[in-house]
Backbone as CSV, one residue per row, in Angstrom:
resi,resn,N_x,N_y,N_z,CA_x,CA_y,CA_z,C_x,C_y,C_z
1,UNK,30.544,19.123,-13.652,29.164,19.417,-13.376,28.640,18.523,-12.262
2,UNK,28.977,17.342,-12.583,28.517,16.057,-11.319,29.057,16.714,-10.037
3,UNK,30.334,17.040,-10.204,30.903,17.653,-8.875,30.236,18.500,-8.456
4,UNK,30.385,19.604,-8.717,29.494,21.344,-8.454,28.077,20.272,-7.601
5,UNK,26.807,19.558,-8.500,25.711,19.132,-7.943,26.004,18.408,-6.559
6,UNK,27.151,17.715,-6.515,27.110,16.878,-5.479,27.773,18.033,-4.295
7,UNK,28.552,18.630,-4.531,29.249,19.674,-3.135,27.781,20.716,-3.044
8,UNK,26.987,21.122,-4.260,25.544,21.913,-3.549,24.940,21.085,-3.030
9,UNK,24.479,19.612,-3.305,23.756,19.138,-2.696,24.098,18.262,-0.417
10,UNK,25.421,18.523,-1.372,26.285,18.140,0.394,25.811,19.696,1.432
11,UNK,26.066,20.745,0.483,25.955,21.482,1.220,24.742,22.045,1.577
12,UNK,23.960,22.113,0.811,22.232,21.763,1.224,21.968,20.599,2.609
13,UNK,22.271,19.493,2.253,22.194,18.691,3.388,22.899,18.980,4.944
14,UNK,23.998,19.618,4.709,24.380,20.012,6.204,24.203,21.042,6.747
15,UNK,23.874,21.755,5.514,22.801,23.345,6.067,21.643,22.882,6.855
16,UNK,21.213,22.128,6.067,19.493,21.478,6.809,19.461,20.538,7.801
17,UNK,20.997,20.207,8.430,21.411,19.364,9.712,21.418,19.972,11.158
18,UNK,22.599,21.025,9.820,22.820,22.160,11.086,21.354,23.091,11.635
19,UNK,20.442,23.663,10.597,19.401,24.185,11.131,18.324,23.405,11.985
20,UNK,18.284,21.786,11.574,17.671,20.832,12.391,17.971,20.555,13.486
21,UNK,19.259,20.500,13.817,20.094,20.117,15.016,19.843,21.524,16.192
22,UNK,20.069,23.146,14.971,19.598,23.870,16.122,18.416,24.372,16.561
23,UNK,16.829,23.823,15.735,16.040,23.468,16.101,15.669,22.839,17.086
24,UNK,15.838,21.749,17.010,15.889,20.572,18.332,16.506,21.320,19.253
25,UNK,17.257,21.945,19.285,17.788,22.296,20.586,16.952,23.998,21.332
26,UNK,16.521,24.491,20.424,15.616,25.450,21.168,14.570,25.160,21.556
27,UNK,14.045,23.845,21.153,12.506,23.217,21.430,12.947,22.227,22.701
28,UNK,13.849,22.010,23.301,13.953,21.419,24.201,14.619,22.379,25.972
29,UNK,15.100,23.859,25.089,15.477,24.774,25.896,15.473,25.930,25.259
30,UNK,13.931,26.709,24.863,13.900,27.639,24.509,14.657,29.216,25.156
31,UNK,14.910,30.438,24.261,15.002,31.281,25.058,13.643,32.318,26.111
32,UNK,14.007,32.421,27.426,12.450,32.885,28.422,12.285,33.914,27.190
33,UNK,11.226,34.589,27.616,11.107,35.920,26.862,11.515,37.158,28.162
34,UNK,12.388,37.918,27.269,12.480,39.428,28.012,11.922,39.785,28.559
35,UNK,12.638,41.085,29.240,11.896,42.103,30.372,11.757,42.978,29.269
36,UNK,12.682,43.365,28.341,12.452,44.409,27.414,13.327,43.887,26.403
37,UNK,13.125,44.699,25.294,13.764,44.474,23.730,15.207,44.635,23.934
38,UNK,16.114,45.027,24.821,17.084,44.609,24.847,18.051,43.540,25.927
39,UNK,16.787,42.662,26.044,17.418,41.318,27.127,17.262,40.118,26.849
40,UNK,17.831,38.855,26.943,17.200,37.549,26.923,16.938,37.175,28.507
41,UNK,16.328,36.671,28.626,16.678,35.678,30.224,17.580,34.652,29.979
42,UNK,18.102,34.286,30.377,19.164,32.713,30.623,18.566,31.912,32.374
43,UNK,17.813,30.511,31.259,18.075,29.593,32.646,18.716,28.431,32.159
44,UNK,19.230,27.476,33.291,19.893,26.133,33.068,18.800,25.275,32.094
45,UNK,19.443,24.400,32.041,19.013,23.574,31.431,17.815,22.874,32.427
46,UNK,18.507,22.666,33.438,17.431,22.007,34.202,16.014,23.060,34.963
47,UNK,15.924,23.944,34.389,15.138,25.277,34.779,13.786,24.878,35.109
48,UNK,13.352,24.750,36.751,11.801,24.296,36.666,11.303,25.267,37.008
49,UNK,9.573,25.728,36.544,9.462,27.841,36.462,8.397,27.135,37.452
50,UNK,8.021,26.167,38.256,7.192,26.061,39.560,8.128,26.384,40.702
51,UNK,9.175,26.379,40.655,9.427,26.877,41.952,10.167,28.561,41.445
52,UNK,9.572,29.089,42.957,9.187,30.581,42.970,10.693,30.951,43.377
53,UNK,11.320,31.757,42.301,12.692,32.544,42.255,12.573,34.059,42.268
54,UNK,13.068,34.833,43.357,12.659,35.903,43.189,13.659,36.817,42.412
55,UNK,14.594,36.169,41.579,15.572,36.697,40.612,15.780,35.240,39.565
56,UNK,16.408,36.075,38.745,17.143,35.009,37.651,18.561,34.668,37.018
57,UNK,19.171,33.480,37.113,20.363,33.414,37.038,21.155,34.287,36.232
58,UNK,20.676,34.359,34.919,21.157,35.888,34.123,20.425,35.709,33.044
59,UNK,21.132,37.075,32.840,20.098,37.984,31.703,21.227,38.462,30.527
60,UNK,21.017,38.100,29.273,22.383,38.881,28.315,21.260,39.920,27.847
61,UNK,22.472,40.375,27.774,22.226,41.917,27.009,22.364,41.728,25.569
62,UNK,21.732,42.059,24.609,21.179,41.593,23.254,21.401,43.161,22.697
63,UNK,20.963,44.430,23.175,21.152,45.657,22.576,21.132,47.019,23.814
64,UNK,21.298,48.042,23.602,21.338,48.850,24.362,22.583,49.785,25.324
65,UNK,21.902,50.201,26.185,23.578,50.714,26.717,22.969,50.584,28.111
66,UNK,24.029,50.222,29.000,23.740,50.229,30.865,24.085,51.429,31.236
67,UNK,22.966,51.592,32.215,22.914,52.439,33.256,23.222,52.166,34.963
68,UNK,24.160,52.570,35.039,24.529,51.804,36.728,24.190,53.170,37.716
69,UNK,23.088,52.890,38.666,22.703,53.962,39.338,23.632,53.632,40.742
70,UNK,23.492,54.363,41.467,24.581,54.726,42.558,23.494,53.978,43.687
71,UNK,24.484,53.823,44.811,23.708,53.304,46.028,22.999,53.879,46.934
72,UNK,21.563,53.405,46.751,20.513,54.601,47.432,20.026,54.187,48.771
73,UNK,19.858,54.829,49.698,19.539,54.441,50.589,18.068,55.097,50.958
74,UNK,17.408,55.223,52.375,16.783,55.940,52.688,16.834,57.412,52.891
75,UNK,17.907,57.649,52.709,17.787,59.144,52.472,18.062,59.328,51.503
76,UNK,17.064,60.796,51.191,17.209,61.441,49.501,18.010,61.580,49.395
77,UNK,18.019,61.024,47.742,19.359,60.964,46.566,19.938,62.300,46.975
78,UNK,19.454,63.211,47.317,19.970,64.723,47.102,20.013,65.265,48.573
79,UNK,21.330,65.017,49.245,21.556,65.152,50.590,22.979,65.986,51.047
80,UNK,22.958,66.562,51.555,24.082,67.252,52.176,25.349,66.523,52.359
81,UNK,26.981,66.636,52.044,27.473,65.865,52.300,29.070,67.076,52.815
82,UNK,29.332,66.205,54.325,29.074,65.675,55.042,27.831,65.450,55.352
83,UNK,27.573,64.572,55.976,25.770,63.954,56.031,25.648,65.114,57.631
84,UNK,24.290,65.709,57.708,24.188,66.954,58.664,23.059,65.473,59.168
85,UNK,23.437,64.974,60.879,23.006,63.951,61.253,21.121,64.223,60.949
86,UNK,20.822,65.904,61.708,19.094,65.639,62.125,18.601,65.639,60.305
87,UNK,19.241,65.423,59.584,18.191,65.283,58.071,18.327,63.823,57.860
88,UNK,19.842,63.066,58.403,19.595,61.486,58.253,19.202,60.693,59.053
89,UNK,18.781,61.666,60.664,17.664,60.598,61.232,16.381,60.581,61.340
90,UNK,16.085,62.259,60.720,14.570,62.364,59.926,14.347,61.005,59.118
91,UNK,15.382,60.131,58.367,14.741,59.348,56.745,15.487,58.176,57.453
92,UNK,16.142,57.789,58.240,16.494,56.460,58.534,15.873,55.615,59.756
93,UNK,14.352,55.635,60.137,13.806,54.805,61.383,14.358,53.683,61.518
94,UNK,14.250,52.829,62.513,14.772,51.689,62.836,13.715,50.141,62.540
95,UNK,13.148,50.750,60.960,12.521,49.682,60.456,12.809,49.326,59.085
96,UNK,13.755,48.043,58.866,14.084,47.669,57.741,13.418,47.906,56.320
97,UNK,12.032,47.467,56.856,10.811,47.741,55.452,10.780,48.999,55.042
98,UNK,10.989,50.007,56.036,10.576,51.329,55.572,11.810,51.938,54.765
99,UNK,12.720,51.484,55.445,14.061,51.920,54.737,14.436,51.337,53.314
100,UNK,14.062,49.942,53.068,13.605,49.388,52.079,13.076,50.145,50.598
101,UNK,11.479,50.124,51.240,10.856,51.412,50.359,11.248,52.405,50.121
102,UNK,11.496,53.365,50.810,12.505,54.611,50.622,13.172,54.328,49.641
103,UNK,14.598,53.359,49.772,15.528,53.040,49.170,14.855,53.042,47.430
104,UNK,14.026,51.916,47.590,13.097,51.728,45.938,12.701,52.848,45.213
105,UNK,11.611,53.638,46.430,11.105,54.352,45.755,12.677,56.007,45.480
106,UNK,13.453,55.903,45.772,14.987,56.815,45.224,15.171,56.313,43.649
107,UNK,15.566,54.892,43.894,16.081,53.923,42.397,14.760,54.422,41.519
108,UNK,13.507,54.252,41.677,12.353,54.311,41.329,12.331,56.019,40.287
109,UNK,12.970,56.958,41.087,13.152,58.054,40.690,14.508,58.130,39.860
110,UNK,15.536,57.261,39.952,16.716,57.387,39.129,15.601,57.008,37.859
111,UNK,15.145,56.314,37.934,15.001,55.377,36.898,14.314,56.175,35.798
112,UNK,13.639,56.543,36.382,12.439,57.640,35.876,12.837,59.130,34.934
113,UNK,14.082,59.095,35.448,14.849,60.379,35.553,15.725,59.936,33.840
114,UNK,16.191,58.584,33.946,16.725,58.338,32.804,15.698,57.582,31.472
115,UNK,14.752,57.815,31.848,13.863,56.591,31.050,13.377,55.820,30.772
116,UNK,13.681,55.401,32.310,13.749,53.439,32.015,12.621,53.579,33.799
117,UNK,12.421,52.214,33.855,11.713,51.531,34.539,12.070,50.019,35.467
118,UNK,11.675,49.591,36.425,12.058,48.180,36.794,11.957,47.616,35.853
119,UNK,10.997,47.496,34.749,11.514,46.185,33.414,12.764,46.471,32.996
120,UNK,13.645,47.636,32.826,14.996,47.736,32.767,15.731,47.171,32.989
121,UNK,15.684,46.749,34.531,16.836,46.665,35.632,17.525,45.016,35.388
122,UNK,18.427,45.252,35.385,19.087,43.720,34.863,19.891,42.890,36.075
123,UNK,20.255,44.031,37.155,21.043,43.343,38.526,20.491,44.572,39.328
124,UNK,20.481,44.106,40.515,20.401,44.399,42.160,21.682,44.150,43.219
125,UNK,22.186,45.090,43.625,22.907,44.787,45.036,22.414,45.136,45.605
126,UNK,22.086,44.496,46.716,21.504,44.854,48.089,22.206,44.618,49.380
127,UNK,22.514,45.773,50.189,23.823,45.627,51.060,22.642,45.941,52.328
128,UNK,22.837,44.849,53.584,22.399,44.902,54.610,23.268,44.890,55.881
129,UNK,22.662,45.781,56.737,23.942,45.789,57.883,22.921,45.240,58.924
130,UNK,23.754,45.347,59.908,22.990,44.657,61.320,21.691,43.925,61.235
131,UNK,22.334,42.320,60.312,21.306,41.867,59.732,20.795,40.792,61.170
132,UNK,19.881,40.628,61.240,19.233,39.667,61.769,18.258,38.507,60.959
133,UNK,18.010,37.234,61.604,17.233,36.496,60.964,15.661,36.434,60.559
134,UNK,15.530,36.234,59.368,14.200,37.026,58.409,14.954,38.156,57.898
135,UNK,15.295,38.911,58.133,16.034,40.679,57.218,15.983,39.993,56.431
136,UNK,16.412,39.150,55.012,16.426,38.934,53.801,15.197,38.466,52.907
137,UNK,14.440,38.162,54.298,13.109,37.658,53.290,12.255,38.779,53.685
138,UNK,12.392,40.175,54.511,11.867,41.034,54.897,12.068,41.729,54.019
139,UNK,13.015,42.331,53.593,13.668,43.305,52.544,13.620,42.328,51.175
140,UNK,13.451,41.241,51.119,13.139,40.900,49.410,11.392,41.450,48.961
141,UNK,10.817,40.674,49.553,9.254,41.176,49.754,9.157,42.549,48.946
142,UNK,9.702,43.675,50.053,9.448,45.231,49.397,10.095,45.154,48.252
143,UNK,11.594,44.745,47.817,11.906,44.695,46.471,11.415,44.360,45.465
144,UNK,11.007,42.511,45.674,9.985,42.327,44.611,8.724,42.679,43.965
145,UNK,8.395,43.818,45.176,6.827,44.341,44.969,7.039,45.603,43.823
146,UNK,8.240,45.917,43.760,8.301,47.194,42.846,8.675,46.119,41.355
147,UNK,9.315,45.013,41.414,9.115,44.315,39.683,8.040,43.622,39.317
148,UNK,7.021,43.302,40.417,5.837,43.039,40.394,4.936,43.259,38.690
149,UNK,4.708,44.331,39.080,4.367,45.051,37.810,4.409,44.831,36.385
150,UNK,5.861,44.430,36.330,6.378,44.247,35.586,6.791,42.956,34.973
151,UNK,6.223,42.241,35.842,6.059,40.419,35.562,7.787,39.899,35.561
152,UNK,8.979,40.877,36.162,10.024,40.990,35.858,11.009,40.515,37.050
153,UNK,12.119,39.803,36.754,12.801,39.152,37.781,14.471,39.485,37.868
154,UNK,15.010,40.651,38.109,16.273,40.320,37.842,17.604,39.690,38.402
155,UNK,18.544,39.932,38.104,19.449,39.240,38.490,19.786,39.720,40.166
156,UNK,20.516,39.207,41.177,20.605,39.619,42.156,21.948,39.664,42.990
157,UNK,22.404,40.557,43.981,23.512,39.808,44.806,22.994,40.592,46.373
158,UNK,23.292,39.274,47.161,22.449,40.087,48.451,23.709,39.880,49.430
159,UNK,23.922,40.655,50.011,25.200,40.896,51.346,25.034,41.541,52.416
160,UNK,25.222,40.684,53.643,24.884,40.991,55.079,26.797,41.867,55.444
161,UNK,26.508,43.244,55.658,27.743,43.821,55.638,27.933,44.768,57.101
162,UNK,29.099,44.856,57.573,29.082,45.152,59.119,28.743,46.360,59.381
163,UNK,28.673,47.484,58.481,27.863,48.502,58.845,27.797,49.531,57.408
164,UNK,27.231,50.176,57.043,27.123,51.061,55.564,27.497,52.711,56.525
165,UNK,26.977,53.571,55.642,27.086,54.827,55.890,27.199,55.347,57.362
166,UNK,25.743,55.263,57.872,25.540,55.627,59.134,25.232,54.506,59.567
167,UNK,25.316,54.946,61.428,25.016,53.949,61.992,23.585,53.536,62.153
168,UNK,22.757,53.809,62.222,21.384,54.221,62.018,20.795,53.031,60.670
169,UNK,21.570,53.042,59.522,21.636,52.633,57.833,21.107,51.416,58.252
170,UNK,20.079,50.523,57.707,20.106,49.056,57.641,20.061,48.573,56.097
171,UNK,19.699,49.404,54.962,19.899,48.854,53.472,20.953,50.307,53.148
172,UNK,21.188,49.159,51.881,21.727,50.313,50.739,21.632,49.559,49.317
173,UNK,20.832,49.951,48.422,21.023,49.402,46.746,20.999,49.536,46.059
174,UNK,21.639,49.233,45.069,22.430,49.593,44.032,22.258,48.894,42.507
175,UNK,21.570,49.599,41.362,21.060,48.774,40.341,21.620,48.901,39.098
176,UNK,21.526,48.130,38.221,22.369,48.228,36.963,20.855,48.113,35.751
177,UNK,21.035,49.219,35.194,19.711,48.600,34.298,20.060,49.078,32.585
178,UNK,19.344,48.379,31.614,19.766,48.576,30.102,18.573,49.016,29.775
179,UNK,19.244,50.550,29.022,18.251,51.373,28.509,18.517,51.540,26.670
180,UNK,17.615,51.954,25.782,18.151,52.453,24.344,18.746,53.663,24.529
């Protein structure tokens, strides 16, 4: 009987170590709160939220299923292929921003199409050709203005690449997002 009390009471005590120990440790590095019910955010340990990140190191996936949309550019998702040039130089001007938007507002319509929304979106590729200096803080701008909304930051990968589709092309991107 002495025994039995003393192994419950051992084991009471390291139950209430272990839950203390992982106490302390979420109060010193809580989890962010989500974009949606099926994400955590993940930052380092050393995570300071004053300086302005226009993505976040990662995000786990907690529930749901991914949706990986295809790479959109400025021309509509729904295009002739072989590409018939006068419909892709109708939608491709020789202004990054606009091609940008375009690009968003395509993903904007995948998104829509499956259910989901930029609070969804869990990664970004963003492929830039004939990049010049500023293009990345030109083309983040329009991106971030569509998670805006959404108080939402996701993960990112950005690549200056020697040329995409057409020659004309200056973005192309490509999103991964978790839907129920």
């Amino acid at each position: 009987m002495t025994i039995k009390r003393i192994t419950t009471g051992t084991t009471l005590a390291v139950c209430l170590g272990l839950w203390f120990v992982a106490a302390s440790a979420l109060a010193q590095n809580p989890p962010a709160p989500a974009q949606n019910q099926n994400m955590e955010v993940i930052h380092h340990p050393n995570y300071d939220p004053t300086v302005n990140m226009p993505y976040v190191p990662a995000i786990k996936i907690t529930s749901g299923k991914l949706l990986w949309l295809s790479g959109t550019t400025a021309v509509p998702v729904y295009h002739d292929h072989p590409h018939r040039r006068e419909v892709v130089l109708a939608h491709l001007p020789n202004d990054l921003e606009a091609q940008t938007r375009a690009s968003m507002d395509g993903i904007k319509k995948t998104l829509e199409a499956a259910g989901a929304t930029f609070k969804d979106v869990v990664h970004i590729f963003v492929f830039r050709a004939r990049p010049r200096i500023g293009d990345l803080g030109r083309a983040s701008a329009v991106i971030n203005s569509y998670f805006a909304p959404y108080n939402h930051k996701p993960t990112s990968t950005n690549l200056a690449v020697l040329e995409l589709g057409e020659p004309e092309q200056l973005i192309e991107i490509q999103a991964v997002a978790v839907v129920d």
